[in-house]
NULUM-653241 format. One record per residue (C-alpha): x, y, z; residue number from 1. Coordinates in steps of 0.02 Angstrom, whole numbers, plus 50000, padded with zeros to 5 digits. Each point is the difference from the previous one (the first is absolute). Last residue first. Layout:
% NULUM-653241
(r (X Y Z) NUM)
...
% end
This chain:
% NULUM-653241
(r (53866 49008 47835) 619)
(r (49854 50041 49881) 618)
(r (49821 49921 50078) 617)
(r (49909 49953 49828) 616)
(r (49796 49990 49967) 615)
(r (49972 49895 49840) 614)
(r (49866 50038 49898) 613)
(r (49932 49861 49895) 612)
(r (49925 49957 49814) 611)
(r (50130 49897 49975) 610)
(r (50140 49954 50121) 609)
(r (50138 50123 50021) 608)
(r (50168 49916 49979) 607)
(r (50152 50102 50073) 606)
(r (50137 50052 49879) 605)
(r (50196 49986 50098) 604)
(r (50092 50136 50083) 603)
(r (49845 50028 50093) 602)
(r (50042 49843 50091) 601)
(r (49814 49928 50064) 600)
(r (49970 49928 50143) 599)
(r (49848 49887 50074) 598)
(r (49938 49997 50172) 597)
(r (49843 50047 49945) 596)
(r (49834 50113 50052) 595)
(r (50085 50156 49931) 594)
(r (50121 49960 49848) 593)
(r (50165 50020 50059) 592)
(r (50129 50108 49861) 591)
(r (50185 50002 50045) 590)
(r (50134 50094 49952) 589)
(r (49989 50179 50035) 588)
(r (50124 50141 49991) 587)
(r (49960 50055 49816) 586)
(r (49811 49956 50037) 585)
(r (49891 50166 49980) 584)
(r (50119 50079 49866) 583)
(r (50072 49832 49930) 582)
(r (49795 49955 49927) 581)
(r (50073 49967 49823) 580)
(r (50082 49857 50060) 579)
(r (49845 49934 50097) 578)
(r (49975 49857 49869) 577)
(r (49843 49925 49999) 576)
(r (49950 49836 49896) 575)
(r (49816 49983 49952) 574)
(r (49897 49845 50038) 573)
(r (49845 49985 49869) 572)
(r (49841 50093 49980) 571)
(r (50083 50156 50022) 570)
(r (49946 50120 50116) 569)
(r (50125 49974 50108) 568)
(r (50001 50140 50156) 567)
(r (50172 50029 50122) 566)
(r (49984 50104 50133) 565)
(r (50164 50028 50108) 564)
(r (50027 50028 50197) 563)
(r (50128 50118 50067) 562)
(r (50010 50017 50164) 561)
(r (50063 50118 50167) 560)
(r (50034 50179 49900) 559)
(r (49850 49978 49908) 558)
(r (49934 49888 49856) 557)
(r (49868 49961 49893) 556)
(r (50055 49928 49793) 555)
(r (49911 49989 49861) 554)
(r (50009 49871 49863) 553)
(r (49903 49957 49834) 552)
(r (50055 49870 49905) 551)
(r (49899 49957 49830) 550)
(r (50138 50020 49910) 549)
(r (50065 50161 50067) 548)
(r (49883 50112 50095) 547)
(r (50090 50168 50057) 546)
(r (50091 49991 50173) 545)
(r (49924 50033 50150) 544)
(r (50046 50103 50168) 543)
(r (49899 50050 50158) 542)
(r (50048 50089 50160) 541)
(r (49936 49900 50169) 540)
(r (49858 50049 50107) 539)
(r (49881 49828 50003) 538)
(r (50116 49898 49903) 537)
(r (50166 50032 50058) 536)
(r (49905 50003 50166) 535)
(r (49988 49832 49988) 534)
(r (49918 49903 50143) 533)
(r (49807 50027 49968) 532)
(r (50034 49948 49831) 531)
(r (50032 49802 50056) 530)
(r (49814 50025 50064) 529)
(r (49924 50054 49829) 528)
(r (50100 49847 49909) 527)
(r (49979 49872 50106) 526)
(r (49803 50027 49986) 525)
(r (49984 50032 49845) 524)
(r (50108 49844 49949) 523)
(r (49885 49909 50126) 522)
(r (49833 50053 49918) 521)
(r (50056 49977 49821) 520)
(r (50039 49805 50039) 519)
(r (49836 49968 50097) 518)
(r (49929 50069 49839) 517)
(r (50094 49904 49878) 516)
(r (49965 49853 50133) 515)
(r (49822 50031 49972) 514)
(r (49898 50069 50143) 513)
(r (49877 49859 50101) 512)
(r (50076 50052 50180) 511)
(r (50122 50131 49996) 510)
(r (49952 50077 50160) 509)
(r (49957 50190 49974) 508)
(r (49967 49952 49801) 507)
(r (49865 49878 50051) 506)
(r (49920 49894 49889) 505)
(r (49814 49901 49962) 504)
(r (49931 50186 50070) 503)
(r (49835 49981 50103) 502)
(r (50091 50072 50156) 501)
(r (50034 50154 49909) 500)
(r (50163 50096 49982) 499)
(r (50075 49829 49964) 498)
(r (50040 50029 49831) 497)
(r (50012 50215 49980) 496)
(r (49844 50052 49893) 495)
(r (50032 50090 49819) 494)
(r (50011 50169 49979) 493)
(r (50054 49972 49836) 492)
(r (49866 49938 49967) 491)
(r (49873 50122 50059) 490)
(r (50129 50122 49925) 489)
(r (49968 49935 49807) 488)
(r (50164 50038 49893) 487)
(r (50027 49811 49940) 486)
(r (49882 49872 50049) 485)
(r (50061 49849 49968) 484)
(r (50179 50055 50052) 483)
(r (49940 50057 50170) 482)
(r (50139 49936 50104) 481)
(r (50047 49960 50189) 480)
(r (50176 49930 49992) 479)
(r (49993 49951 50179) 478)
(r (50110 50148 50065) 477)
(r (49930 50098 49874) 476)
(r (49830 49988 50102) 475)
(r (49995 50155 50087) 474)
(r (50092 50148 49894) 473)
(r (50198 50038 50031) 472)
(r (50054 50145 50035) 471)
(r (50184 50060 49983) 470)
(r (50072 50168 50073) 469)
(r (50147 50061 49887) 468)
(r (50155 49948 49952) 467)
(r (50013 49816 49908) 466)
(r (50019 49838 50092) 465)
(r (49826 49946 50034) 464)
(r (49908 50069 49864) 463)
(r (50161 49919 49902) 462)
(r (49969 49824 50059) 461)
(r (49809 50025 49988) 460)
(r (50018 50022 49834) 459)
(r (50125 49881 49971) 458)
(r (49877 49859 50085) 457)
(r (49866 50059 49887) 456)
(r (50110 49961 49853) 455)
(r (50040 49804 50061) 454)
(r (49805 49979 50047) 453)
(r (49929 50020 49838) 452)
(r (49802 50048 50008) 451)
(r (50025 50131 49856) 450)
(r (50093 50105 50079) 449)
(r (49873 50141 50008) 448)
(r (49903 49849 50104) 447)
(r (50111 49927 50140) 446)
(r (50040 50220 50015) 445)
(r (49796 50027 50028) 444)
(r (49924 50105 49868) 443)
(r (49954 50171 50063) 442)
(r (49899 50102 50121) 441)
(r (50029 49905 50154) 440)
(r (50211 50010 49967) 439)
(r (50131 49918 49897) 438)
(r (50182 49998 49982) 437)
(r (50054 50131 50140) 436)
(r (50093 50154 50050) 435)
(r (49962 50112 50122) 434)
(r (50132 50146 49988) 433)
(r (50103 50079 50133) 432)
(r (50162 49942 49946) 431)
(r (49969 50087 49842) 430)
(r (50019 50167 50096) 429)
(r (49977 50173 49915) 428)
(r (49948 49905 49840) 427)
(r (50046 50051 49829) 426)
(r (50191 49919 49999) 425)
(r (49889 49833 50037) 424)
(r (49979 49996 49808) 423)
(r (50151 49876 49974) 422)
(r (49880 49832 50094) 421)
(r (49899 50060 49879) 420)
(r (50118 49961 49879) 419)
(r (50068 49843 50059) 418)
(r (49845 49936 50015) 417)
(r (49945 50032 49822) 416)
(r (50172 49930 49982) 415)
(r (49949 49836 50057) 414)
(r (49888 49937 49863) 413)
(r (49979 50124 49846) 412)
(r (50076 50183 50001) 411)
(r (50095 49925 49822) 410)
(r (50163 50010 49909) 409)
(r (50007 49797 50042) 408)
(r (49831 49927 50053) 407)
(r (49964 49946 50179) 406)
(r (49855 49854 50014) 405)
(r (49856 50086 50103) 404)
(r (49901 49938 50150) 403)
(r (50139 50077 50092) 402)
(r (50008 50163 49930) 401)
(r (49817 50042 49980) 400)
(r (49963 49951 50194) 399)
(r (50141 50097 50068) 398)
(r (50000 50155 49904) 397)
(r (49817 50019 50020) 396)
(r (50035 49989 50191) 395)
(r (50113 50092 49982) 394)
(r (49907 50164 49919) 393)
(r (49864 49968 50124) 392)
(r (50141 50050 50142) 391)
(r (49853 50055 50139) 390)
(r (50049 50132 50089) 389)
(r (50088 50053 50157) 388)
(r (50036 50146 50105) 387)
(r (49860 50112 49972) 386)
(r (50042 50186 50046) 385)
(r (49970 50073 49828) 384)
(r (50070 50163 49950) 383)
(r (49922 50056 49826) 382)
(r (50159 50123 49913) 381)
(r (49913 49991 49822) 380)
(r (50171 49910 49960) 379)
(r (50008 49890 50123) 378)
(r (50129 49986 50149) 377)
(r (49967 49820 50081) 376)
(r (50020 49998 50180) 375)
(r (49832 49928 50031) 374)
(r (49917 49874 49873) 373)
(r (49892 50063 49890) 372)
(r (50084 50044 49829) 371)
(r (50113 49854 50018) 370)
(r (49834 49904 49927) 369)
(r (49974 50105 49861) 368)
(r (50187 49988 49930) 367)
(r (49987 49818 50036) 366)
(r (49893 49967 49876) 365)
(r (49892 49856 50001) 364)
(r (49859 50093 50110) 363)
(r (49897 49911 50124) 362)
(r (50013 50148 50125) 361)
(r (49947 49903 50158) 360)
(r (50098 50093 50151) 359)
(r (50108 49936 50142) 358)
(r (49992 50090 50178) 357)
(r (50118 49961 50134) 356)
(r (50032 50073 50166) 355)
(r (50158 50061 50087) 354)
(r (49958 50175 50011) 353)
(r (49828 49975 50065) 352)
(r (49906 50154 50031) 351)
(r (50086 50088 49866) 350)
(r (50002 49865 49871) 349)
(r (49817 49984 50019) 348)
(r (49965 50196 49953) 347)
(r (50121 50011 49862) 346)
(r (49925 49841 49916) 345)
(r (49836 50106 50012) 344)
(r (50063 50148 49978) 343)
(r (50055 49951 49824) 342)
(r (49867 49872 49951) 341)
(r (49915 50159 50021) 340)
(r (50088 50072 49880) 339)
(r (49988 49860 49895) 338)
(r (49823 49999 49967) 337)
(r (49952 49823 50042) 336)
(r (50038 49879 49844) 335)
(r (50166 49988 50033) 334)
(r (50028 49860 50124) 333)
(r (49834 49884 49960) 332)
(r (50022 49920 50157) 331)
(r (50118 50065 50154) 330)
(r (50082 49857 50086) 329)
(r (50030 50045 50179) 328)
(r (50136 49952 50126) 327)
(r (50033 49908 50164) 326)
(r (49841 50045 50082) 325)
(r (49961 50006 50194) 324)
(r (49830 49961 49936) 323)
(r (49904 50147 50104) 322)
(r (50141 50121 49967) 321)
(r (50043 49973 49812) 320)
(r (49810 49988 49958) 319)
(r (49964 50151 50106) 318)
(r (50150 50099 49895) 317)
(r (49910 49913 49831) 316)
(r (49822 50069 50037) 315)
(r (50088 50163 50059) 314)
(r (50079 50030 49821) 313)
(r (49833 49952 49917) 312)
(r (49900 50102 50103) 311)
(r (50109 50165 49978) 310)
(r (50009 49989 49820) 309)
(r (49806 49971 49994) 308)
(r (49981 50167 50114) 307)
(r (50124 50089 49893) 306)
(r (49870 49943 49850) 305)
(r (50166 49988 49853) 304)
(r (49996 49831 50084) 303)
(r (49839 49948 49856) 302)
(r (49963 49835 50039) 301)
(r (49950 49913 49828) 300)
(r (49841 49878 49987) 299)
(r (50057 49808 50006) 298)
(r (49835 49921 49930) 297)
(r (50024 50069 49833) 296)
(r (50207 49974 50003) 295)
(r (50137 50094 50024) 294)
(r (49908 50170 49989) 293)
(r (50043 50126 49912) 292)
(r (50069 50163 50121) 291)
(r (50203 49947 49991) 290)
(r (50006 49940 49800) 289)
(r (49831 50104 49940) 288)
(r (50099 50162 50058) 287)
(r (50172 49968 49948) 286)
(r (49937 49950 49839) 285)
(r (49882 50201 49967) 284)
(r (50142 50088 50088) 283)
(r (50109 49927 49840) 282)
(r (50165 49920 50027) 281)
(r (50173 50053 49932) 280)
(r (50119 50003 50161) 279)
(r (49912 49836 50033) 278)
(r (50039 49939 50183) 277)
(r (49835 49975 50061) 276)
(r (49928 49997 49832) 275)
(r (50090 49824 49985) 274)
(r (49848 49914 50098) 273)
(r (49890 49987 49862) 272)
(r (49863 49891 50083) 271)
(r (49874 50093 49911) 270)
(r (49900 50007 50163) 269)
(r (49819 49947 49955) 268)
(r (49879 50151 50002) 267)
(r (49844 50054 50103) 266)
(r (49942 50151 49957) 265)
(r (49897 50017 50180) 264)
(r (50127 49939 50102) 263)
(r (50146 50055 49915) 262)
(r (50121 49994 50125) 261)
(r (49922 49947 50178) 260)
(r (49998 50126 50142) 259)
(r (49960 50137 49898) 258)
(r (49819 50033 50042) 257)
(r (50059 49994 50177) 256)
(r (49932 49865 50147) 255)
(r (49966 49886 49882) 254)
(r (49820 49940 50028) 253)
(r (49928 49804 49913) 252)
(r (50212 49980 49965) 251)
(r (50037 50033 50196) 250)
(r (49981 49804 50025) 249)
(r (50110 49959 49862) 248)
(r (49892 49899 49890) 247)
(r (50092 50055 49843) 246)
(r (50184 49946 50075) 245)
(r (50135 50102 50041) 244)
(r (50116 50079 49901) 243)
(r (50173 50073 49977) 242)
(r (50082 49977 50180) 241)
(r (49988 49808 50007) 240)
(r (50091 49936 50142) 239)
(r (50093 49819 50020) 238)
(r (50075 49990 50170) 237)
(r (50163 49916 50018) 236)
(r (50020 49890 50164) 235)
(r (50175 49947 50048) 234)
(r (50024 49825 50068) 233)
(r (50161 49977 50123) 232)
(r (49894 49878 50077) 231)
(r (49938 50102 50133) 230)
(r (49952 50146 49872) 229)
(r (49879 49872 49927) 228)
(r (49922 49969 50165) 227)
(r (49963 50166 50028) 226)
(r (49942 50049 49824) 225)
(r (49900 49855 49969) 224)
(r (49926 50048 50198) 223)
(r (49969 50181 49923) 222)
(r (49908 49911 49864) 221)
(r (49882 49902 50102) 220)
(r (49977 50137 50118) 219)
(r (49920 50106 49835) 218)
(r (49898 49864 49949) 217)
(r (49995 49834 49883) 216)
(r (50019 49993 49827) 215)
(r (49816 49965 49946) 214)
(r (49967 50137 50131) 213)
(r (50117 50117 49876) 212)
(r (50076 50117 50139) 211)
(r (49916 50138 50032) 210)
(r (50099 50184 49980) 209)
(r (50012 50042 49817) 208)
(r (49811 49934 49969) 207)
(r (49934 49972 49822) 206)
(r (50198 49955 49917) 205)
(r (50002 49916 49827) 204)
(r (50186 49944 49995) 203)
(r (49972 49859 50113) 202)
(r (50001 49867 49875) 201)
(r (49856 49885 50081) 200)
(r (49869 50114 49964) 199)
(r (49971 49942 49828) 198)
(r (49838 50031 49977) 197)
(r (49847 50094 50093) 196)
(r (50121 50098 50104) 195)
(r (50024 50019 50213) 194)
(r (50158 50028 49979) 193)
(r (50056 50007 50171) 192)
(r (50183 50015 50021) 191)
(r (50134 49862 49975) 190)
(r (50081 50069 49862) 189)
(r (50160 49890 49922) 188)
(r (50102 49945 50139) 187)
(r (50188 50017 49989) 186)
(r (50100 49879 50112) 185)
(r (50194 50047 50067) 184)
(r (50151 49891 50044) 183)
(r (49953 49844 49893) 182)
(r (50122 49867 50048) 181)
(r (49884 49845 49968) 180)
(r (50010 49976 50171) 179)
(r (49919 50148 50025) 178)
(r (49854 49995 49888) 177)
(r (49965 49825 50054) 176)
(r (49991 50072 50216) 175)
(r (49897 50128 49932) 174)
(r (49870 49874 49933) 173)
(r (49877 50011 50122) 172)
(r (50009 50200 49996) 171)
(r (49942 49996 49833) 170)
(r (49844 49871 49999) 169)
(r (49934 50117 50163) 168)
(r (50035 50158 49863) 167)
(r (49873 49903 49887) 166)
(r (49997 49896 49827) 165)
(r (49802 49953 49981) 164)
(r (49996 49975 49805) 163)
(r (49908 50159 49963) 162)
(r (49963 50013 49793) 161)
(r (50104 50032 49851) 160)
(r (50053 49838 49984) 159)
(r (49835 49927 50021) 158)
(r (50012 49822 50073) 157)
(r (50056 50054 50183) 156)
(r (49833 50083 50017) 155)
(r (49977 50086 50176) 154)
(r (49833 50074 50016) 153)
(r (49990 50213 50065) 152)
(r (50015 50086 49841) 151)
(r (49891 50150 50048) 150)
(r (50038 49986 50170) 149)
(r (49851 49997 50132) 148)
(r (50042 49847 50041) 147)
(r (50173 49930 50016) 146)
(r (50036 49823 49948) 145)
(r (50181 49938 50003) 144)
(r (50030 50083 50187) 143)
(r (49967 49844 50104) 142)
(r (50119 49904 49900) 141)
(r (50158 50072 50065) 140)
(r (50165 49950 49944) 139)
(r (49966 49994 49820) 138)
(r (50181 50025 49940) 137)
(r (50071 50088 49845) 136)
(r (49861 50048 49850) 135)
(r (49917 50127 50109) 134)
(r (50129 50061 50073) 133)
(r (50112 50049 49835) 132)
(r (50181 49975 50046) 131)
(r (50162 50075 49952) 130)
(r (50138 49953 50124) 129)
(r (50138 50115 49983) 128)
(r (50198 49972 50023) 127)
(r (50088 50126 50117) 126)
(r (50195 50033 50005) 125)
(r (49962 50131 49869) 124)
(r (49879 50076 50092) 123)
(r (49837 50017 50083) 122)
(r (49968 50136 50137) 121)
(r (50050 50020 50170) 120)
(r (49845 50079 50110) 119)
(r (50137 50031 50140) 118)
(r (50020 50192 49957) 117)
(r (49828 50023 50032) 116)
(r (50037 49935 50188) 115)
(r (49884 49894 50056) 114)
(r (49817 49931 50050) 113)
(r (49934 50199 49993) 112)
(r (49896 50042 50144) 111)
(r (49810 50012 49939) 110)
(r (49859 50140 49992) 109)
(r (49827 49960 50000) 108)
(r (49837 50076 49933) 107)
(r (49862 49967 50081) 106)
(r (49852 50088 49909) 105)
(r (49856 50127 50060) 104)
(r (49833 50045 49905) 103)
(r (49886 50128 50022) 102)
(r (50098 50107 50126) 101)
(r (49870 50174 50023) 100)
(r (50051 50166 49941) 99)
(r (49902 50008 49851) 98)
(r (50094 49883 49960) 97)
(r (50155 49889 50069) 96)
(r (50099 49864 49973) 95)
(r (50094 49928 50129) 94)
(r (50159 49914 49970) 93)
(r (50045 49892 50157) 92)
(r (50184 49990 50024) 91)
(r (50055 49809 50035) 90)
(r (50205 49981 50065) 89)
(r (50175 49998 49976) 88)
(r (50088 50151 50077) 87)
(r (50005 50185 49915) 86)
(r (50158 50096 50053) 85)
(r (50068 49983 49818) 84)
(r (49865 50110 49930) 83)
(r (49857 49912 49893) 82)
(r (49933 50129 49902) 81)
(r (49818 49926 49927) 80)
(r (49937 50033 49801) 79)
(r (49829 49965 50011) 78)
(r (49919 49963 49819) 77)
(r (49778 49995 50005) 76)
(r (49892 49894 49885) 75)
(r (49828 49985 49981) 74)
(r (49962 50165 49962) 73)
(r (50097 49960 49834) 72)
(r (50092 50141 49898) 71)
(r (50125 49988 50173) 70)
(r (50022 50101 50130) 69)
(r (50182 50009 50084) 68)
(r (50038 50028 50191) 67)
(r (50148 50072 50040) 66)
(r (50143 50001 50157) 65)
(r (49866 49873 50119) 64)
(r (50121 49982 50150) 63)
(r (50101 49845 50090) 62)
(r (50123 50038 50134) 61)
(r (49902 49955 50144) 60)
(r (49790 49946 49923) 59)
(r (49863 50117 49979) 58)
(r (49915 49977 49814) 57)
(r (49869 50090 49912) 56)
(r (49917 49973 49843) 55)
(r (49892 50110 49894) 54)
(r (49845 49926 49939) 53)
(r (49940 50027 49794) 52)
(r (50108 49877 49937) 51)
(r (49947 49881 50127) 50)
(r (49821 49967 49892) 49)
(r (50012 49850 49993) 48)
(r (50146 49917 50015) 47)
(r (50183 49995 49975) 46)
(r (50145 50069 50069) 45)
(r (50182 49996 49915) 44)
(r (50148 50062 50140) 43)
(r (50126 50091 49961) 42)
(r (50190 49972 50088) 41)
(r (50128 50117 50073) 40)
(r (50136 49979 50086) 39)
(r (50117 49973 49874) 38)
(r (50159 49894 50049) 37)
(r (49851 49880 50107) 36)
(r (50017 49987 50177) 35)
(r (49822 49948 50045) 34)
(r (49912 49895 49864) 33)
(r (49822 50009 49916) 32)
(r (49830 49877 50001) 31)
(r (49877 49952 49860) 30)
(r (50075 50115 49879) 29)
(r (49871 50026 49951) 28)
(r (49839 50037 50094) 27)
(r (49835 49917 49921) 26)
(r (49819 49987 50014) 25)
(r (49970 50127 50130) 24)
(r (49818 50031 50031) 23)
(r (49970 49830 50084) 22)
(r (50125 50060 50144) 21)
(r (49862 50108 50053) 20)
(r (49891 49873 49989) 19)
(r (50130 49892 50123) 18)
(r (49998 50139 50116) 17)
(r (49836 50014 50055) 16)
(r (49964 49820 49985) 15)
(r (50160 50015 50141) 14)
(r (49925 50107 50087) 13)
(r (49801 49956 50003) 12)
(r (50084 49827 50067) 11)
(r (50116 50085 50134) 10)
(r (49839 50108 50058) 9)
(r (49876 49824 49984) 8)
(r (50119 49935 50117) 7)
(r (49999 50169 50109) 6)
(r (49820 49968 50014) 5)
(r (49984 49812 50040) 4)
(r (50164 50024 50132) 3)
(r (49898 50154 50076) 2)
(r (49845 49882 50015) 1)
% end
């Protein structure tokens, strides 16, 4: 009898206590860190009502310092003290009214995995791995059909639908990724966005701390993480700070009326990014440019909310702690107010002093690009603490120059390159920037060179040689293209060969790709692991000497090596003579093409093939 009745105690209990868990919806972040630089962390509560408790904790070390009411009962901010005597562990909140605990919520505390100053960030010496999960790998099947999700089929037929690519379909292919010579992978989004249509993208975030269940879960990303980092792998996070998407859960009940920018005037963002740095520009710009939103179903965070500021730099500090990242990739760089963007990059730098953060500010001028990146003294006197950003003017450079025929007294073919390649003066470190040929948002490199194999071979050539911190997107390896279909991201996007087990060829393999692809995918790969093993490259000084018929050259050296860059653009062989080159090779004498046994006198011309670049060792 006593067993009976203190089993129906423990059952009474713990119905007790799970309806008085019901009333709390969500706590965000979902966990927080012992040791942190600043010891103090706020908490986001949700549920009914729990705006109108007051919480209590008792736990060593760890104390309640404010508590902050929001314009929604349903909300409550905690902002916690975490002293440095506090040890790993679960506090129980308990929220209380009227004197009585109505709710309670276990809220733990973890050890750190390492030092902060061991989160090393992406560099020079890096080369990134740009894939999209859900057109990569499907590595588990069980996850293509979710109900409950608004776009829950998989339909590899639309190209703006869900195609099944998964984290599982990621981690399976590490061991490609690495012998291919990749050193780092960025994933676009792989949060839920639980959206009617086209959800696969990512950038349409409904739940900043659940893992896409069409992706996987959370353990299924820390293990990417973990097994990535074994390989040498480093994993870049892809964050959205600007927006979120329309079916955010808090969207039905923000927790302040000014949570979201123009909520109830709802505007698109004019996408004028230049008021940021615009001596001249009018309140009335500035205004629609960082409060608009991007896009209807992306409504605006406003971070000029301290308590939105303060969840978006804690959602990326949890983010860098649970993954163990290796960087971040910011999207939409810019479009935030920028003095937030401020603290912010401040904020992240501070923790981790050896991290890496790139920003998306697709600009063509490299006068608004420097702008961000830190160490650069502006004008307006804006201090950013973001170490790297994305070098769009290059990569316009790149792709216009080569496809191009040069034309004398002109800024056609290679000297477009050669003058952006002149602009780095504006950037606080150059060496620092991500530069690529293509990304998900754009026309694949096979594609912007018209499907000829010769130029996109140069490109890669000087991605791979020049300074900076090339990425490459999924699929140029192969020659993936989306020439039929110019400009449309679902093609672009296009499915990896092999990522299915349907799939007639297999890019991880080889098996059914055309020898122009089999071709493309073993220059890569030469190419990205011979890099590894130059510093010249990867921290060496840079020189080039104008264009001249059709001959572009650049030279990466260092105390150790010199090696020499020599591009054709002509559609026939072009001779070069190095006599005009006597302040880089006046006590050299030999030029070694990498991959050959073959030597060159430089007192003699040297034959560069058509349509080529030629990578040199100078001895």
């Amino acid at each position: 009898m006593k067993k009976y009745i203190l089993g129906c105690f423990l059952i009474s209990s713990l119905f007790l206590f799970e309806s008085l868990q019901a009333q709390i919806n969500h706590v965000e972040p979902l966990n927080w860190f012992i040791g942190m630089k600043n010891p103090r962390v706020q908490i986001l509560v949700n549920g009914a009502d729990i705006g109108t408790t007051t919480p209590f904790i008792q736990y060593p070390g760890v104390s309640i310092e404010k508590v902050h009411r929001a314009d929604s009962k349903n909300y409550l901010f905690i902002d916690l003290f975490i002293q440095p005597s506090a040890r790993p562990g679960t506090l129980s909140i308990r929220f209380k009214k009227n004197g009585k605990t109505i709710a309670t919520y276990p809220y733990t505390l973890l050890a750190r995995k390492q030092d902060p100053n061991q989160f090393k960030g992406f560099t020079a010496s890096d080369v990134v791995y740009l894939i999209m999960p859900d057109r990569f790998a499907n590595g588990d099947t069980s996850n293509d059909v979710v109900a409950g999700l608004k776009e829950s089929q998989v339909n590899r037929t639309r190209p703006g639908g869900r195609h099944g690519g998964d984290i599982r379909g990621i981690i399976n292919q590490l061991d490609y990724i690495q012998k291919m010579g990749f050193t780092a992978i960025w994933c676009t989004p792989m949060m839920e966005n639980n959206m009617a249509g086209y959800s696969y993208h990512g950038y349409s975030i409904t739940h900043h701390y659940k893992v896409d269940p069409r992706y996987g879960t959370m353990d299924d990303y820390i293990e990417l993480s973990v097994k990535a980092k074994e390989k040498g792998i480093k994993l870049i996070f892809d964050e959205v700070l600007n927006h979120c998407g329309s079916e955010h859960w808090w969207m039905k009940d923000l927790p302040f009326t000014n949570w979201i920018n123009k909520v109830d005037s709802f505007q698109l963002s004019t996408h004028r990014r230049t008021t940021n740095q615009d001596p001249y520009a009018a309140e009335y710009d500035k205004d629609l440019m960082t409060r608009g939103w991007f896009d209807k179903t992306m409504p605006d965070l406003n971070s000029e909310n301290p308590f939105m500021a303060n969840y978006l730099i804690e959602r990326s500090i949890w983010y860098t702690e649970t993954l163990q990242l290796g960087g971040i990739r910011q999207d939409t760089y810019g479009y935030s107010n920028k003095n937030f963007l401020q603290k912010w990059s401040c904020r992240i730098m501070e923790e981790y002093p050896r991290f890496s953060m790139v920003g998306e500010e697709w600009s063509y001028n490299p006068l608004i690009e420097s702008y961000w990146q830190q160490g650069k003294v502006n004008h307006d006197g804006y201090k950013s603490c973001l170490n790297t950003v994305m070098d769009f003017p290059l990569q316009q450079a790149l792709t216009e120059g080569i496809r191009e025929q040069e034309r004398p007294y002109s800024s056609t073919g290679f000297t477009r390159m050669y003058e952006a390649l002149a602009n780095d003066f504006a950037y606080a470190n150059p060496n620092q920037m991500l530069i690529f040929g293509d990304n998900h948002d754009m026309d694949r490199l096979f594609t912007q060179m018209k499907e000829d194999v010769a130029l996109t071979k140069m490109g890669i050539t000087y991605l791979v040689t020049m300074r900076g911190i090339p990425q490459f997107l999924y699929g140029t390896e192969i020659l993936a293209t989306n020439s039929k279909h110019p400009n449309d991201h679902g093609y672009i996007r296009i499915d990896f060969p092999g990522g299915w087990k349907a799939d007639s060829a297999n890019g991880f393999t080889g098996i059914g790709l055309t020898p122009a692809q089999l071709d493309m995918q073993s220059f890569m790969k030469k190419m990205l692991n011979w890099r590894k093993n130059h510093p010249a490259i990867t921290s060496g000084a840079t020189l080039h000497f104008a264009p001249f018929e059709g001959l572009y050259v650049y030279f990466r050296y260092n105390l150790q090596e010199t090696l020499m860059v020599v591009m054709n653009r002509n559609n026939e062989t072009a001779q070069l003579n190095t006599g005009r080159m006597k302040e880089i090779l006046h006590n050299k004498s030999i030029a070694q093409p990498i991959f050959s046994s073959e030597k060159f006198a430089l007192s003699q011309p040297i034959s560069i093939p058509a349509k080529t670049a030629m990578v040199f060792t100078i001895q």
